[in-house]
KOLMAR-458045 format. One line per 5 residues: their letters; for each residue x, y, z of N, C-alpha, C. Coordinates in nm, 2 decimals. Example, Ala and Ser with C-alpha at 12.3 -4.5 7.8 and 13.67 -1.06 7.14 Angstrom:
<recs>
as> 1.32,-0.57,0.78,1.23,-0.45,0.78,1.32,-0.33,0.78 | 1.28,-0.22,0.71,1.37,-0.11,0.71,1.29,0.00,0.79;
</recs>
This chain:
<recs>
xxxxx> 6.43,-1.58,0.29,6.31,-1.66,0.31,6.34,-1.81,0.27 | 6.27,-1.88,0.37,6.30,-2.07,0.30,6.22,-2.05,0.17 | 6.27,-2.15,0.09,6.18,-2.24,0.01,6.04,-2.25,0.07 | 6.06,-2.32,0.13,5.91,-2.38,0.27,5.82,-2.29,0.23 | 5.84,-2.16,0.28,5.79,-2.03,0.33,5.73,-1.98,0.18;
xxxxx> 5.81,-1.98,0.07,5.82,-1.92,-0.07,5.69,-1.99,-0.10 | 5.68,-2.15,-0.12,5.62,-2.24,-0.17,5.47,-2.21,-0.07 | 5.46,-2.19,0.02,5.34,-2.19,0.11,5.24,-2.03,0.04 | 5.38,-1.93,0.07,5.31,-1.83,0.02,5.23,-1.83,-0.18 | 5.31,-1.90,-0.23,5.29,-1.92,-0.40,5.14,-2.01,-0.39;
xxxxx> 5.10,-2.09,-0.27,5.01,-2.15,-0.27,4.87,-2.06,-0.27 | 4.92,-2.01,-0.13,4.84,-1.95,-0.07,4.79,-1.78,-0.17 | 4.85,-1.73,-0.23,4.82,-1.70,-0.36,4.74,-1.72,-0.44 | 4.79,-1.82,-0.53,4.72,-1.91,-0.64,4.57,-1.91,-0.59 | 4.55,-1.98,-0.45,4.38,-2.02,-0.44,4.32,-1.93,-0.40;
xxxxx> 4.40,-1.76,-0.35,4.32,-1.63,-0.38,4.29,-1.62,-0.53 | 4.35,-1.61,-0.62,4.32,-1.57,-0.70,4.24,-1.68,-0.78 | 4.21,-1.80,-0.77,4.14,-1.87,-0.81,3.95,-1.88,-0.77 | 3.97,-1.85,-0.65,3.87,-1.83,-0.57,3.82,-1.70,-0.60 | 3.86,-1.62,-0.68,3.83,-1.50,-0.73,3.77,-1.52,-0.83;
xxxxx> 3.88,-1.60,-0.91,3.80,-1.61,-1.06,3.68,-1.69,-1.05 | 3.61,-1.74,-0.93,3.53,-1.84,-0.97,3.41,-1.79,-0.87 | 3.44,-1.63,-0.89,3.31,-1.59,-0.81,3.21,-1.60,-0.92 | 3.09,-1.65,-0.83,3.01,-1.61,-0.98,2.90,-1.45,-0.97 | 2.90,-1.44,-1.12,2.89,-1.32,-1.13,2.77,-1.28,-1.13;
xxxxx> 2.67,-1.13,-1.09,2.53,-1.15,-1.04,2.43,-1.21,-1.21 | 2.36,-1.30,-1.17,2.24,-1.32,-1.26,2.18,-1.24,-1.30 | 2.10,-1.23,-1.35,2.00,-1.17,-1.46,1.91,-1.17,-1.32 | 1.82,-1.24,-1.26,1.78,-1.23,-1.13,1.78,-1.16,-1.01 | 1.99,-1.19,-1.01,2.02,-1.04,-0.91,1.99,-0.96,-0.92;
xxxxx> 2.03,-0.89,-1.01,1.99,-0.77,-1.10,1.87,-0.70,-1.11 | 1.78,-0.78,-1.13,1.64,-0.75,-1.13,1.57,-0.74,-0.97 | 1.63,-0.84,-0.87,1.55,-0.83,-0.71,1.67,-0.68,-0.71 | 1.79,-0.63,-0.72,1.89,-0.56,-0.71,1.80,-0.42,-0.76 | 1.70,-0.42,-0.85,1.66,-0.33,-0.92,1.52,-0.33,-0.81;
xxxxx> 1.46,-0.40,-0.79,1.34,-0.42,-0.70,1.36,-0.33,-0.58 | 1.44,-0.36,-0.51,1.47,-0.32,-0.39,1.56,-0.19,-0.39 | 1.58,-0.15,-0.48,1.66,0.01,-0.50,1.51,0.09,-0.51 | 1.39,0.08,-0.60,1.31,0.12,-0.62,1.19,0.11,-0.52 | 1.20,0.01,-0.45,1.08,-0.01,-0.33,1.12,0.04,-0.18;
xxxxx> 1.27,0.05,-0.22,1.32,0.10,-0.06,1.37,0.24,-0.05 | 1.32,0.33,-0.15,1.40,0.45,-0.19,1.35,0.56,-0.04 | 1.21,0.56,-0.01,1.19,0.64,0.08,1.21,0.57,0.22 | 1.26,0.41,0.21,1.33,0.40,0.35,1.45,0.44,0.39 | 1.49,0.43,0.25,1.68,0.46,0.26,1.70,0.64,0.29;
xxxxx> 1.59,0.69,0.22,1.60,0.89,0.26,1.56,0.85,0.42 | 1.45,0.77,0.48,1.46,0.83,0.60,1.56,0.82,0.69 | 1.63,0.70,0.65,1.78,0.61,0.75,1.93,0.68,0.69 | 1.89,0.79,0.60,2.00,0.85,0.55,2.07,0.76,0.48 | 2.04,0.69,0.39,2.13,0.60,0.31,2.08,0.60,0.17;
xxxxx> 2.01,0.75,0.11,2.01,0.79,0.01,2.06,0.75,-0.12 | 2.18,0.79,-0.10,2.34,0.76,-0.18,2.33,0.67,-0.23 | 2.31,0.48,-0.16,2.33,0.37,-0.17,2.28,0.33,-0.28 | 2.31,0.22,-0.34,2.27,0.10,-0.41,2.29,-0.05,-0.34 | 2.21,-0.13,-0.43,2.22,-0.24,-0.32,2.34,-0.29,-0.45;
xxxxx> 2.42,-0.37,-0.34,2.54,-0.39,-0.36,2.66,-0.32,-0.33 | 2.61,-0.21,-0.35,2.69,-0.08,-0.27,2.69,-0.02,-0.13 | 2.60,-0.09,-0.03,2.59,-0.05,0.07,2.45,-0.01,0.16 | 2.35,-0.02,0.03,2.23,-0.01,0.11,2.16,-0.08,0.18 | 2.17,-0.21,0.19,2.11,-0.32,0.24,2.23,-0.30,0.39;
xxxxx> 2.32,-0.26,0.38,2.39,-0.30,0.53,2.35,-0.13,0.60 | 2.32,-0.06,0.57,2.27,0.09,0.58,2.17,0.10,0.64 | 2.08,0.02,0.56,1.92,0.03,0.66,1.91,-0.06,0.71 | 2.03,-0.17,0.76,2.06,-0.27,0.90,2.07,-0.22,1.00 | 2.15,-0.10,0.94,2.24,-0.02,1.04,2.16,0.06,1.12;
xxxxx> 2.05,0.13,1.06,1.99,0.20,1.07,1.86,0.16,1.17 | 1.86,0.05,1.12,1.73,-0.01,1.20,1.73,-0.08,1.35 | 1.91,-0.12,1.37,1.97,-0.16,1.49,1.93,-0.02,1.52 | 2.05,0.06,1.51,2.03,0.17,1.60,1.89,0.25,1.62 | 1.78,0.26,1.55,1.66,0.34,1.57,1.54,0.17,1.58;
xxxxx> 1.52,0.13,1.67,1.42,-0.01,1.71,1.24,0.04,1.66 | 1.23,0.14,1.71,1.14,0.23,1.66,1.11,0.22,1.51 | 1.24,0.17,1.41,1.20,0.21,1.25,1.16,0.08,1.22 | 1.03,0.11,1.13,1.02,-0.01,1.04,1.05,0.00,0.91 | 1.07,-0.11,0.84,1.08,-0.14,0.71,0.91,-0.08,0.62;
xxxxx> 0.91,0.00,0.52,0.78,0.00,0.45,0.78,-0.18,0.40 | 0.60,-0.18,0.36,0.59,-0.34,0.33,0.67,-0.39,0.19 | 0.66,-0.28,0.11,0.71,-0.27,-0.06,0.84,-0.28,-0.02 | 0.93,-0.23,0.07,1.09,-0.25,0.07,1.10,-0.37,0.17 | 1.06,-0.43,0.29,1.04,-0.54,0.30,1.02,-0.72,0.24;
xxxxx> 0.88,-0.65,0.17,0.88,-0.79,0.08,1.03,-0.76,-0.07 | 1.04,-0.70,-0.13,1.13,-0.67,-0.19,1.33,-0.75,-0.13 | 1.32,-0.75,0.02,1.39,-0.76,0.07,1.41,-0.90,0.06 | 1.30,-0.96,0.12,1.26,-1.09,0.17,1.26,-1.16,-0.01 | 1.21,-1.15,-0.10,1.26,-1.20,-0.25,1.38,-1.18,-0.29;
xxxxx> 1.41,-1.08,-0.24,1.60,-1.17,-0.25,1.65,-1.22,-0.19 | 1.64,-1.22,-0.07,1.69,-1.34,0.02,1.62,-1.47,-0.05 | 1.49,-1.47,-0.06,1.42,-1.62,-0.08,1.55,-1.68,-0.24 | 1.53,-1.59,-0.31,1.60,-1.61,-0.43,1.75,-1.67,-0.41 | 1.80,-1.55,-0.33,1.96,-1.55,-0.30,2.00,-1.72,-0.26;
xxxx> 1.90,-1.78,-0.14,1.90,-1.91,-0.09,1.88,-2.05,-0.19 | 1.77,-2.02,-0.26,1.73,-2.09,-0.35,1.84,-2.12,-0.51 | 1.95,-2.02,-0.49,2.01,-2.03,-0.61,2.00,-2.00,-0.75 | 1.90,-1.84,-0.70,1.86,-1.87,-0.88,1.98,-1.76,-0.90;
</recs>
């Protein structure tokens, strides 16, 4: 391998793992809309089969999934608005 190539990859490295370290980590906020929406969406996630899930873990992309494919489903209002306060949050930066 060149130098060139050594030094590109040592870069390209470094600002993975930097960019890592500077994720920031969920809020006291996340957490809580993260707790909201595990609890307000429980009987949407049994109907879309995404039982299992947590958010963070897959349920928020689960009952996307679920909602593309069946146009017919709706969101309950309690797992909706639930939804919609973390996004508002998520945007807002708290």
């Amino acid at each position: 391998m060149s130098n060139q190539f050594k030094l590109a990859l040592a870069v390209v490295i470094a600002l993975g793992i930097q960019s890592a370290a500077l994720a920031a980590a969920p809020t006291a906020q996340d957490k809580a809309d993260a707790s909201m929406i595990n609890s307000a969406c429980t009987q949407d996630a049994q109907t879309a089969g995404c039982s299992g899930e947590v958010v963070g873990k897959g349920l928020l992309k689960c009952l996307h999934g679920y909602k593309e494919a069946n146009k017919s489903f709706k969101f309950s209002p309690g797992c909706r608005s639930a939804i919609k306060q973390f996004n508002s949050d998520k945007k807002a930066g708290k």
